[in-house]
Residue, then its C-alpha position, 0 to 999 in steps of 0.5 A: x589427621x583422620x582417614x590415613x589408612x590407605x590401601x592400594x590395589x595393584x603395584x604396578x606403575x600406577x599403584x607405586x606411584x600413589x603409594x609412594x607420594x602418599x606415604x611421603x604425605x604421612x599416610x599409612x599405605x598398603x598395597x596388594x599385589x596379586x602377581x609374586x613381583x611388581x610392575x604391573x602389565x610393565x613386567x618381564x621375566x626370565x628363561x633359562x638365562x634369557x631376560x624377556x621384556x614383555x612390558x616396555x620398549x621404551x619410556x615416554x618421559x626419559x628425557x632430562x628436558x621433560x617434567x615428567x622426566x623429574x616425576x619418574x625420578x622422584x618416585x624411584x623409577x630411574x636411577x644410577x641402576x638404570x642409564x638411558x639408552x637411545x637406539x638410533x635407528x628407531x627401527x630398521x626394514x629388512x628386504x634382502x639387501x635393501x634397507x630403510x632406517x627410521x631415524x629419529x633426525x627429522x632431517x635425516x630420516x627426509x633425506x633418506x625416506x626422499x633418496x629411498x623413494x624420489x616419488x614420495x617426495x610430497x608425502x615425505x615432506x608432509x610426513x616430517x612437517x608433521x612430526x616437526x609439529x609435535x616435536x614439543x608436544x608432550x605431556x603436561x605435569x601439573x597440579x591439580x587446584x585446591x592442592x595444598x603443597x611446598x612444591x608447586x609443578x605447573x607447565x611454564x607459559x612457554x612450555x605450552x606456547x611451544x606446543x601451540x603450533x601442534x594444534x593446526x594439525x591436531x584434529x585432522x590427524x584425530x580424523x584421519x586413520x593409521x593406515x590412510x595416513x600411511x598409504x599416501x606413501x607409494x613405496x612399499x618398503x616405508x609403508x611396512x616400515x611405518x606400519x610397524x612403528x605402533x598397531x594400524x588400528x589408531x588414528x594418525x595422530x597417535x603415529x606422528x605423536x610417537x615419531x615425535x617423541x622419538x624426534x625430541x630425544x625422547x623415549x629411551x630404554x632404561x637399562x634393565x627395563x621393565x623390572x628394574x625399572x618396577x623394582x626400583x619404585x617398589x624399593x623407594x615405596x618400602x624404603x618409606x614404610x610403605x608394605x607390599x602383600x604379594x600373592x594376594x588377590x582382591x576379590x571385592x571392595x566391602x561398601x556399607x551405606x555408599x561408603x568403602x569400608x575396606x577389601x575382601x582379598x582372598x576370603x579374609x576382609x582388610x579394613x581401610x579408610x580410603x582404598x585405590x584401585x589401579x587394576x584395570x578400571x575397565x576390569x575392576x568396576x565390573x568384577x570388584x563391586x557387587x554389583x557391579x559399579x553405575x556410573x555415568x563415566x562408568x557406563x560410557x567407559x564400557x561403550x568405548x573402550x577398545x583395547x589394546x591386545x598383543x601376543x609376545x613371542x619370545x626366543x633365546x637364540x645360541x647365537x651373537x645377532x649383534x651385527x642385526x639391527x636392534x629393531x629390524x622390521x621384515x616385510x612378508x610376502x605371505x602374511x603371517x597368521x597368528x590369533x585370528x589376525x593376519x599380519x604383513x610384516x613383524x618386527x623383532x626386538x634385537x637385545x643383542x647388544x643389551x648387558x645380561x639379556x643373554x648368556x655370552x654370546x648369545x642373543x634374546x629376540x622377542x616380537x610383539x603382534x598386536x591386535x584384537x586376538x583375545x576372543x580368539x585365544x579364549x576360545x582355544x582356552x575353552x576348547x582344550x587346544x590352547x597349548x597346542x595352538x600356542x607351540x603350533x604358533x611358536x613352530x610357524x614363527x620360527x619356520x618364517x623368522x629362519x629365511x631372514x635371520x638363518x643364524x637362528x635354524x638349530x641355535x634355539x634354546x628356548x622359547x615362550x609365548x604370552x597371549x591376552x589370556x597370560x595378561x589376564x591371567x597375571x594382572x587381571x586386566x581387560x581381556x588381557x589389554x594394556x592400553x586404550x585404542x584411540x581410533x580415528x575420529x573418536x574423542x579422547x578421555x580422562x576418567x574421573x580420579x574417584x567414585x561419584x557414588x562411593x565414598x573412599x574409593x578411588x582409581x588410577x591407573x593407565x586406563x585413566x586417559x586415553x590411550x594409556x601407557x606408562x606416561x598415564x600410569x605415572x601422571x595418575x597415581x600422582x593425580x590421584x594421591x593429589x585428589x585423596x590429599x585434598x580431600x583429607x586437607x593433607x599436604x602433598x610431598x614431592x622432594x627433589x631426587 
């Protein structure tokens, strides 16, 4: 077969994911990484003995009874090293000696909302009927058509008969936003609580969707988190034959008469008959062509696309938190400021509990802040002051976070900050972005899985269909192999794990 010789840009979950099931397909794959490790944007690291999840907090897909639960197992990523685990409570609000649990029990989570709040009955009830709806809503793995495989994958009639009853509610809940959604509630305490579960700036599907997963059974924490979990897929991918040049960074995609001829990277060309692009799309069709890439789904995609951003603030505490929840949410009375944005409650990541997090006895805590801060770290950036505005930040953190967990006053042994511009910096995605915004009103999307004007180049990644995620880095770097197997009349390969 001609055209075998395949590189890859970029090993996170996307770019693993292509190379594995091509390399299983009998091509001769290659990936370049610009990062020293794998993963991607789904990445963390470690501190003086202090692990920081800075890329998953959960795993869409982890549940034995889903399709996609099969997928992630057969490119590697979950295996023996890394059981499942599922927090139940999801999330707890702290305030004083009050507590407020999401649990992922319907039932239970109406019980305790309805006893927490008697006035909120109604919404309550809407609440769970709504995640009720979802429950068996996720997404579908299939083939794409004209796909020539032993191993057929295709959604049962059943499968989508038992998300059917999802669809009454789908589009005024795409209509409807986050925070409208979330105000019908008239306690205080569980709307900081719902507020917190994902960004308020999307619509209210994309809220119920996530109490769905979590309803279901789904939605675990693989053991290791995100790098084992990289690292797992990486080991696969090279286990196959499949090679990793780590620390090298894609400058341009050469193209010789509307056809890919190969890769500049790092001032040396590599030739390639067919070439992936799982760096941010959003990122790549701009800096990777010269000039910069035209196309219809191109230029809609820079019109639409609104990303998801955050600041990860990290801390190693000399202190067992253990008797903390594992997801507490505090609500604030003064609203936190950070990057521009104002902030009214925070939740914390508790790993207490979690094996080889941190030295015995002691306990990393991490906290995510999401939202649209990039412009403002840049700038910083451009006027000198972004270390110090970082170290400020950490300070204003800790001052708040000591008056509701005051173990931590004079136990931190170490603290770290990314911002958007860390992101960009390590991954070279969109203005430091992990994902899409689906906000309310606006239609999803998928993007095309190659080039309408180039032959050759092709991409995948979690910008693929909105909103993204590890689930959508997954489903398109199989869909694109599926797509560049096609095209070469090449036989797709999916064993059984």
């Amino acid at each position: 077969m001609n055209s075998k010789n395949v590189i890859i840009i970029g090993a996170g979950v996307a770019g693993l994911t292509a190379g594995i099931y091509l390399q299983r397909s009998g091509f001769t794959v290659t990936i370049l990484e610009q990062h020293t490790i794998p993963g991607g944007l789904s990445t963390s690291w470690s501190r003086k003995g202090y692990f920081f999840e800075g890329g998953m907090h959960w795993l869409t897909g982890s549940s034995p009874k889903l399709a996609l639960n099969r997928i992630w197992h057969e490119v590697g990523a979950l295996k023996d090293n890394n059981p499942v685990y599922n927090r139940d409570p999801v999330y707890t609000l702290i305030d004083g000696d009050k507590r407020i649990h999401l649990y992922r029990d319907v039932n239970k989570l109406e019980q305790h909302f309805i006893t927490v709040s008697p006035e909120d009955k109604k919404a309550v009830k809407k609440l769970c009927s709504d995640i009720r709806s979802f429950t068996h809503v996720h997404l579908p793995v299939g083939d794409i058509s004209g796909l020539k495989t032993k191993r057929h994958t295709r959604p049962s009639l059943g499968e989508l008969c038992a998300m059917a009853p999802a669809g009454l509610r789908f589009s005024a809940l795409t209509k409807q936003s986050y925070a409208d959604y979330v105000s019908q509630f008239r306690n205080t305490g569980i709307q900081h609580l719902l507020h917190s579960a994902i960004g308020s700036r999307y619509n209210a599907l994309s809220l119920i969707y996530t109490l769905a997963s979590f309803a279901s059974g789904d939605c675990g924490y693989p053991e290791g988190g995100s790098l084992r979990m990289a690292q797992n897929m990486a080991d696969t991918f090279t286990s196959l034959g499949g090679k990793i040049r780590f620390r090298t960074k894609v400058d341009k995609i050469e193209v010789e008469n509307n056809s890919s001829k190969g890769v500049t990277a790092d001032g040396t060309f590599i030739p390639a008959d067919k070439i992936i692009i799982t760096q941010d799309t959003r990122q790549a069709v701009d800096t990777l062509f010269s000039p910069p890439l035209d196309e219809k789904w191109v230029n809609k995609m820079r019109r639409t696309i609104v990303s998801e951003q955050n600041m990860f603030l990290c801390m190693g505490i000399r202190a067992d938190l253990s008797n903390y929840p594992r997801a507490p949410v505090i609500p604030l009375d003064t609203p936190f400021e950070a990057g521009g944005l104002s902030f009214n409650e925070i939740r914390i990541n508790n790993y207490a509990d979690y094996k080889g997090y941190a030295p015995a006895g002691c306990t990393t805590l991490t906290c995510l802040l999401l939202g649209s801060s990039y412009d403002w770290w840049k700038a910083r950036k451009a006027d000198g002051s972004y270390r110090e505005q970082k170290e400020e930040l950490m300070q204003r953190f800790i001052s708040m976070l000591e008056k509701c967990i005051p173990e931590i006053k004079g136990n931190i042994e170490v603290t770290d900050i990314a911002t958007p511009c860390t992101y960009e910096r390590y991954t070279g995605s969109f203005e430091g972005s992990w994902m899409s915004v689906w906000r309310p009103g606006e239609p999803s999307f998928t993007l095309p899985a190659k080039s309408q004007t180039i032959a050759g180049v092709y991409f995948a990644g979690e910008r693929s269909m909105m909103p993204g995620g590890l689930p959508i880095a997954v489903w398109a770097g199989r869909r694109t192999a599926q797509v560049l197997c096609r095209d070469t009349k090449t036989e797709f390969i999916a064993p059984g794990y």
